[in-house]
matplotlib code that plots the C-alpha trace (Angstrom):
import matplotlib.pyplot as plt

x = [116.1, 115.3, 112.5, 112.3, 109.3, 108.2, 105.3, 103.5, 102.9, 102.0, 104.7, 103.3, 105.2, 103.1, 102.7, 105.7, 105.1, 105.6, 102.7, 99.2, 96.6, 94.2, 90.8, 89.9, 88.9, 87.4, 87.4, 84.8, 84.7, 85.4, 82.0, 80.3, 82.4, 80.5, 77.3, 74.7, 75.4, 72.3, 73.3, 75.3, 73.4, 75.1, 77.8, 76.5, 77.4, 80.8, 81.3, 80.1, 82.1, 85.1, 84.9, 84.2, 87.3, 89.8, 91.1, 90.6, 88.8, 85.3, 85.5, 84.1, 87.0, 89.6, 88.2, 87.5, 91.0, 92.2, 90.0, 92.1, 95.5, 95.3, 94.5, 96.1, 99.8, 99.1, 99.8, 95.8, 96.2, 96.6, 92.9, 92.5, 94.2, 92.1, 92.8, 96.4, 96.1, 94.6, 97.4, 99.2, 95.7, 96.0, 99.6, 98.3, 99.1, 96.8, 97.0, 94.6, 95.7, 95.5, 97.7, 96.5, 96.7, 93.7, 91.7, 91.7, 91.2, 87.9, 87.1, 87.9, 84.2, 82.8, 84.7, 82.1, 80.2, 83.1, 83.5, 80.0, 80.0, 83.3, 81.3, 79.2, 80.8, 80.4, 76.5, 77.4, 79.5, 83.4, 85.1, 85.3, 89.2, 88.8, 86.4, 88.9, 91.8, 90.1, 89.4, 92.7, 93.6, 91.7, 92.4, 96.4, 98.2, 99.6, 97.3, 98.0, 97.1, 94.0, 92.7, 93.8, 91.4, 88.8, 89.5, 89.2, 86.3, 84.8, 86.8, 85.1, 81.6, 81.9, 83.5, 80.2, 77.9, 79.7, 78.7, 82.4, 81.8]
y = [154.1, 154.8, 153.6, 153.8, 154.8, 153.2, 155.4, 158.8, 159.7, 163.7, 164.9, 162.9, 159.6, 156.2, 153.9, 151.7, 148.5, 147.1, 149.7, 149.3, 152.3, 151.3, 150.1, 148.7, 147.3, 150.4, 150.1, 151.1, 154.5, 154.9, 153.0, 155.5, 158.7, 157.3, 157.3, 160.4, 161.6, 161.3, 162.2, 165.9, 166.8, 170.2, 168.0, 166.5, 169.3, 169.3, 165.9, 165.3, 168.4, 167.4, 164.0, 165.3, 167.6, 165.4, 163.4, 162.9, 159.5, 159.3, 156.0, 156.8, 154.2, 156.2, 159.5, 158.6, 156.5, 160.5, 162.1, 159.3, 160.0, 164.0, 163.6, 161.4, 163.5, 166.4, 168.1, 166.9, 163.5, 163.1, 163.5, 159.9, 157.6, 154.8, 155.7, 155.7, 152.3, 151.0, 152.3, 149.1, 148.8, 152.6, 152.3, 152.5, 154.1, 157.1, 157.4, 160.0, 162.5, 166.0, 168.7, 170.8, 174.6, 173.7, 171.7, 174.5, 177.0, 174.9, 174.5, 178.0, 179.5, 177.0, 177.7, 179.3, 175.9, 174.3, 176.0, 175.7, 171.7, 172.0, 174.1, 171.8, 168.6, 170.2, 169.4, 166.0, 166.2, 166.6, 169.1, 172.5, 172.4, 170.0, 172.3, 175.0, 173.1, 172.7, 176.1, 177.1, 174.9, 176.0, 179.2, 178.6, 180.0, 176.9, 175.4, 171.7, 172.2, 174.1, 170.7, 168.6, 170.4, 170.1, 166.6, 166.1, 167.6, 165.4, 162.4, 163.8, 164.0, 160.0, 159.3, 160.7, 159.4, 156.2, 157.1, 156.4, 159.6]
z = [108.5, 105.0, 102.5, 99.0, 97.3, 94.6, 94.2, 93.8, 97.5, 96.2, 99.0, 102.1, 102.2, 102.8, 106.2, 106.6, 105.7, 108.8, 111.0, 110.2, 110.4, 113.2, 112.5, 115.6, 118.0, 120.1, 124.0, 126.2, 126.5, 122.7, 121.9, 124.2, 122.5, 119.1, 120.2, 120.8, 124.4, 126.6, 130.2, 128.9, 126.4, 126.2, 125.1, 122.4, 119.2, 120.6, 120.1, 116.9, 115.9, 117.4, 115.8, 112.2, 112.3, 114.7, 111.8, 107.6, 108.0, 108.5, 110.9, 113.9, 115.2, 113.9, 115.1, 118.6, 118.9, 118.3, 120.6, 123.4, 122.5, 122.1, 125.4, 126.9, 125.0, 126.7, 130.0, 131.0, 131.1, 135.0, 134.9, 133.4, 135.0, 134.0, 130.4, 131.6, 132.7, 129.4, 127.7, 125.9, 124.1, 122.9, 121.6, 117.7, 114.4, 113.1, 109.4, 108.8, 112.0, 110.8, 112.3, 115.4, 113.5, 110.9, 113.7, 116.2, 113.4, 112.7, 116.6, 117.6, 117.2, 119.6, 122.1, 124.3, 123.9, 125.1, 128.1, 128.8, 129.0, 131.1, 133.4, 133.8, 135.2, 138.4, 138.6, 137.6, 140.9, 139.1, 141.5, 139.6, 139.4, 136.5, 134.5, 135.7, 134.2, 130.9, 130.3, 131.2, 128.9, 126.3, 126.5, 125.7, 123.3, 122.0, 119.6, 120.3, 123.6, 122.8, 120.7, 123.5, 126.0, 123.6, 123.3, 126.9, 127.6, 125.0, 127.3, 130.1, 128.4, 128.1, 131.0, 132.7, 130.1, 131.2, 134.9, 136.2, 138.2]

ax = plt.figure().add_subplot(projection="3d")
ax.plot(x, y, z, "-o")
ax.set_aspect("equal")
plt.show()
């Protein structure tokens, strides 16, 4: 399928007509991603910084929808199958998403901070494979999958802050 432009687009072309950007509505583990984490603190820089640098937009809806589907894309999403379960809600169109070689160019010198919070799920009783995987993870060589594990972490930092664990 073709479309015609009728317009400027400065070399990126527009939304279809037909797909709208999300906007909303955020589900429950979104709301707790855009709030100050209180239960990991440690976490807390990460996720503002992953949040500012996930996507263009400055909608906290946006950014956190993003924060969901890196993960859930990648080769760590076993870990959340109730995210899995939630996914016909998820199925949405990000406008503003930015392209993983910049974001993990941006990320990249917080890494050790990163690896710190995964470490330490286990005191909040997550089996030390998980914190295992997202290191691994993060240490990749493929740059998508290096934003994805810091995009799961984050997951993981709410998912606790949401006391599922």
């Amino acid at each position: 399928m073709t479309y015609e432009w009728e317009f400027e687009t400065a070399g990126r072309p527009a939304t279809p007509p037909a797909r709208r950007c999300f906007r909303g509505p955020m589900i429950p583990i979104e709301v707790v991603m855009s709030r100050a984490f209180t239960r990991v603190t440690q976490a807390e820089k990460i996720r503002n910084r992953t949040l500012d640098h996930i996507t263009s937009s400055t909608l906290r809806t946006v950014q956190t929808r993003e924060v969901i589907l890196r993960t859930l894309h990648s080769n760590l999403a076993g870990i959340y199958v109730d995210l899995i379960n939630q996914q016909k809600e998820l199925e949405t169109l990000i406008c503003e998403k930015r392209n993983s070689i910049p974001i993990d160019n941006e990320l990249r010198p917080y890494d050790l901070m990163y690896e710190e919070v995964a470490n330490s799920f286990k005191t909040f009783g997550l089996n030390k494979d998980y914190g295992d995987k997202f290191i691994a993870a993060l240490k990749s060589s493929n740059a998508v999958l290096r934003v994805a594990a810091r995009c799961a972490i984050v997951v993981m930092a709410a998912n606790i802050e949401m006391r599922r664990l």
